[in-house]
N, C-alpha and C positions, 0 to 999 in steps of 0.2 A: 398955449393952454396947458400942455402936461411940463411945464418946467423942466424938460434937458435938452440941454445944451447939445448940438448938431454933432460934435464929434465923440459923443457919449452915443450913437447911433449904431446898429451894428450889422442892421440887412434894411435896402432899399428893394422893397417887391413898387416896379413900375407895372399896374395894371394898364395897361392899354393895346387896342387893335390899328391907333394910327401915328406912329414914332415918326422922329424927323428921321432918324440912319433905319435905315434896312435890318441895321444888326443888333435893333435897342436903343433905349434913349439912358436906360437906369444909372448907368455908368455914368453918364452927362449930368445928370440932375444930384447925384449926391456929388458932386465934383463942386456944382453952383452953388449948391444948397452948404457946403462944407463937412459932410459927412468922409472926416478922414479916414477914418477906420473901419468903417463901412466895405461891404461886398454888397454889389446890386447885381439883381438882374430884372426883365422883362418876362411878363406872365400875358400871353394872348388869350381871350377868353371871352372875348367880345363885351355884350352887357353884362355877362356873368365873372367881368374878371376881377373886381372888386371883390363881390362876394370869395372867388376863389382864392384872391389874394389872404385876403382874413384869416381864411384857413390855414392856408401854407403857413404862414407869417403864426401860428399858433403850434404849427407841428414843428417850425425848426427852435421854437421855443423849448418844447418839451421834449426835444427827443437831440437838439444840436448847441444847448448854451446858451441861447442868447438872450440878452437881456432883455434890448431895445430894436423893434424892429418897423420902420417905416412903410406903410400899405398905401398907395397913394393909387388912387384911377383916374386916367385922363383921357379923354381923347377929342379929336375937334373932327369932325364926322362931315362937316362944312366942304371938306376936301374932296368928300367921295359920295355927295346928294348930284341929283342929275336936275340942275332948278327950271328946267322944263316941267316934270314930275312934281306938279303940284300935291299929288296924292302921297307925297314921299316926304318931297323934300322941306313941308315947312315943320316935320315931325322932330327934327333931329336941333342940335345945340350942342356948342362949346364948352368943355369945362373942364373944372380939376378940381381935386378934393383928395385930403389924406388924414388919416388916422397915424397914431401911434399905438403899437400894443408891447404891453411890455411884460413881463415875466413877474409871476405872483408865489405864494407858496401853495400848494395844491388847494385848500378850502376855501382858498379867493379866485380860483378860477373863473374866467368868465364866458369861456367859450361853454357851453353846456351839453351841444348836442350838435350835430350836422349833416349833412346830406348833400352829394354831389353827385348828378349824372350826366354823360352825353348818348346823343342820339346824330349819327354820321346820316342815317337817312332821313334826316329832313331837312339838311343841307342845302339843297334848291329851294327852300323859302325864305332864306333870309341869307345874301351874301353880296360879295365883294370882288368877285374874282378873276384869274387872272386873264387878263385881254387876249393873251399871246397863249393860245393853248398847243401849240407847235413843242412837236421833239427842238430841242437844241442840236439832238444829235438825227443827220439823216438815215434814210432808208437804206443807203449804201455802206456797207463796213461799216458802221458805225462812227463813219467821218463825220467829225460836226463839220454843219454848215457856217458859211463868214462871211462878211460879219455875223454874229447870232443880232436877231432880233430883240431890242429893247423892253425891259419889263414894262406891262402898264399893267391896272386893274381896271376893272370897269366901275360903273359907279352901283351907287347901293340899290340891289334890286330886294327886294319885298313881296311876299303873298302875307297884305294883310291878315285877312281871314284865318288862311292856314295856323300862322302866327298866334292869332288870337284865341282859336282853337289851342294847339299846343298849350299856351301858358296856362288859358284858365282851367284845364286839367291837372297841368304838373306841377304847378309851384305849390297847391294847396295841399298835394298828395305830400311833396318836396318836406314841406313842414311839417304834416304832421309825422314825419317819417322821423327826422328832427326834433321834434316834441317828443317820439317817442324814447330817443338815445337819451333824449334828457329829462327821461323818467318824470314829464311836466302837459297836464292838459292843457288845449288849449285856452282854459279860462285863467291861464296866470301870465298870458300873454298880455303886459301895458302897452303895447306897443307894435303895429306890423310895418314895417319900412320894405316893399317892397323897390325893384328894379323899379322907375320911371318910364315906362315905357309906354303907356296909354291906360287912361283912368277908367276906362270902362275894364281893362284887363284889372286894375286896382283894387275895383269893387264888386267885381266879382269872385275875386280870390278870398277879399272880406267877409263876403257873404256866406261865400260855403264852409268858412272856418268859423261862420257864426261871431264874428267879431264888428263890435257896433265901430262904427262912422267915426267916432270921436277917438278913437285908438288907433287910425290911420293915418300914417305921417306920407301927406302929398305937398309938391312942389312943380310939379307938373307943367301946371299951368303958368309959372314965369321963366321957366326953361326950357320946355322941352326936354326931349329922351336926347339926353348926355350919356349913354353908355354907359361904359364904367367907371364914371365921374356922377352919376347920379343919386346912388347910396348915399356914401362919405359928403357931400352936397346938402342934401336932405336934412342925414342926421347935421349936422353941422345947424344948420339953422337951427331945430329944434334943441339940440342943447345949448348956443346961445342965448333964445329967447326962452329958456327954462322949464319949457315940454319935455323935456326927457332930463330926469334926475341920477342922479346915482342909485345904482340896488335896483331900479327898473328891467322889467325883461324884454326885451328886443326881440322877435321874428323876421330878422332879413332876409329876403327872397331876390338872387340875379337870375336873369333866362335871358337867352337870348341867342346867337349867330353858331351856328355848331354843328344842330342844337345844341347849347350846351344850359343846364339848370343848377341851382344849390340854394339851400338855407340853412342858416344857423340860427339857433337860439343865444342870444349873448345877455349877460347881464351886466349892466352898462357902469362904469365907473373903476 
């Protein structure tokens, strides 16, 4: 869709929370994909790594050269649902999705405004973690223990509720905070793309920013919360079937595992 060519590419930001190596997948993917010249790396950030990727992917623009730089969120979530946990596990979906953003001259900018936070203590409501929560090293001198015990994670535990609470507070505060850097009311907002994550978290975010039904780009309901493959997803549909034009203003909103939150205001094209 943006016309260049894979080795005209110059940073691969891989958004995701479930890589096939331990050490990142980004290096892997512009290798297949043929970005020769290319530097990648991996950005954890759970649902919110898309959106954070964006950002990055905007500041090594303006502040590191580059021109072309690949934002892609992925993850298959399928690995880490416990499918006993009916209440969980038919929530979650497979996917991948990427943008390009490329380098403009400043009065074409399209990032306009943004907002990122995390929250360490709410951590127990949404995670992953790690099975083996043992020292490697024993109580004695500090001799590790041998063999060490094998990494596992456990599977994805969830306090709905909590969750639900958290978002529908902070993504709408998130934006308008966002709105504000970008010296923009909410009424010039075409567009809210929030995180996929549950459509009642959707509409209620729509609501308190007083943004009608028809300016809400959901997908939801034919995939499921894909992480941070669910933005880039989204919008992807909409601007193939020609809901989202150029010159359009976007409010993206990711939340999610962290906590971690952000939106940008973009203006698309």
């Amino acid at each position: 869709m943006a016309g260049v060519k894979a080795e005209d590419v110059d940073l691969v930001l891989l958004c995701t929370s479930t890589p096939d190596d331990l050490f990142g997948g980004a290096a892997q993917v512009l290798s297949e994909v043929g970005c020769t010249k290319a530097f990648g790396f991996d950005i954890t950030a759970a649902c919110s790594g898309f959106l954070v990727g964006l950002i990055t992917a905007t500041r090594f623009i303006k502040g590191g050269g580059f021109q072309n730089v690949l934002v892609i969120g992925a993850d298959a979530l399928s690995k880490y649902v416990d499918w006993t946990d009916r209440g969980t596990c038919i929530l979650f979906g497979d996917a991948a999705g990427a943008v390009l953003v490329q380098a403009c001259s400043a009065d074409e900018d399209g990032m306009l405004g943004f907002c990122v936070q995390s929250d360490g203590n709410g951590q127990k409501h949404l995670s992953a973690i790690a099975a083996n929560d043992e020292s490697i090293l024993s109580n004695t001198n500090g001799v590790p223990g041998f063999p060490p015990k094998k990494a596992t994670y456990s599977c994805i535990q969830m306090n709905g509720k909590e969750v639900f609470r958290f978002a529908v507070r902070c993504v709408p505060q998130s934006i308008e905070k966002a709105l504000q850097e970008a010296g923009l009311p909410a009424s010039s907002i075409d567009w809210l793309l929030l995180h996929q994550a549950n459509q009642r978290i959707i509409d209620a975010a729509a609501s308190r920013l007083d943004i009608p039904s028809d300016k809400v780009i959901s997908n939801l309901a034919n995939y499921g919360n894909t992480s941070a493959a669910s933005i880039p997803l989204a919008l992807d549909e909409a601007v193939r079937s020609g809901k989202v034009k150029t010159g359009d203003i976007i409010a993206a909103s990711g939340f999610g595992a962290g906590l971690t939150w952000g939106s940008a205001i973009v203006k698309w094209g």
